[in-house]
ZAKEVO-293504 format. One record per residue (C-alpha): y, z, x. Coordinates in steps of 0.25 Angstrom, whole numbers, plus 5000, padded with zeros to 4 digits. Layout:
! ZAKEVO-293504
YZX ...
END
This chain:
! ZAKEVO-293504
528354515301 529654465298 530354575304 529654535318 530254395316 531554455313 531354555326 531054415334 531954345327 533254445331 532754465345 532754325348 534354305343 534754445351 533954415364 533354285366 534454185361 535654255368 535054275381 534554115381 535954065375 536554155387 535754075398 535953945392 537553975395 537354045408 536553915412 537753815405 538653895416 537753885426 537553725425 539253705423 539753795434 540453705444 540853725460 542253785459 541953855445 542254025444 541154105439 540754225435 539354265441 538354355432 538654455442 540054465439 540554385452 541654275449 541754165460 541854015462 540653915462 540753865476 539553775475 537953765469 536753795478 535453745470 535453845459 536353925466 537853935465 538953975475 540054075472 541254105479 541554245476 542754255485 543554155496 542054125506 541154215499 540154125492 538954175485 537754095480 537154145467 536154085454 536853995446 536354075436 537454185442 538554125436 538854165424 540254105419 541154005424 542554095426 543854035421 545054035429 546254135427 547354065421 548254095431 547254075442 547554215447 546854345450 546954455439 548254525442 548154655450 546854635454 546354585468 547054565480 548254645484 548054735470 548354885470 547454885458 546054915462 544954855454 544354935442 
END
């Protein structure tokens, strides 16, 4: 009997509370995102909010390319590089291809 408690009891800290402490965050981002913030979408793409549709966000994902997704999509708000600049070596003009 007390080793059933114990199973619950472990299956409830490795499963139940991470998962529902991971949607709690996700939901905190969700509700702080701003137009003009840079995010990262679950999906891996990183654009900037161009504005809220419902429960809908608009993301541009490149200079006229605007993508509405879930607000539940975005995943992180992305900081700024320091410098404000691309990676070096990468992008535009790079004889370094992409890996």
């Amino acid at each position: 009997m007390i080793f059933i408690v114990l199973l619950i009891a472990v299956g409830y800290m490795y499963l139940i509370r991470p998962r529902r402490q991971r949607r709690q965050r996700q939901l905190q981002v969700s509700k702080q995102i701003e137009v003009g913030d840079k995010v990262l979408l679950s999906s891996g793409i990183i654009g900037r909010v161009d504005g809220f549709v419902g429960d809908r966000a608009r993301i541009e994902v490149a200079p006229g390319v605007i993508i509405e997704v879930v607000r539940g999509a975005v995943s992180q708000r992305v900081d700024e590089a320091v410098d404000g600049g691309p990676d070096p070596g990468y992008g535009q003009g790079s004889d370094r291809p992409f890996r």
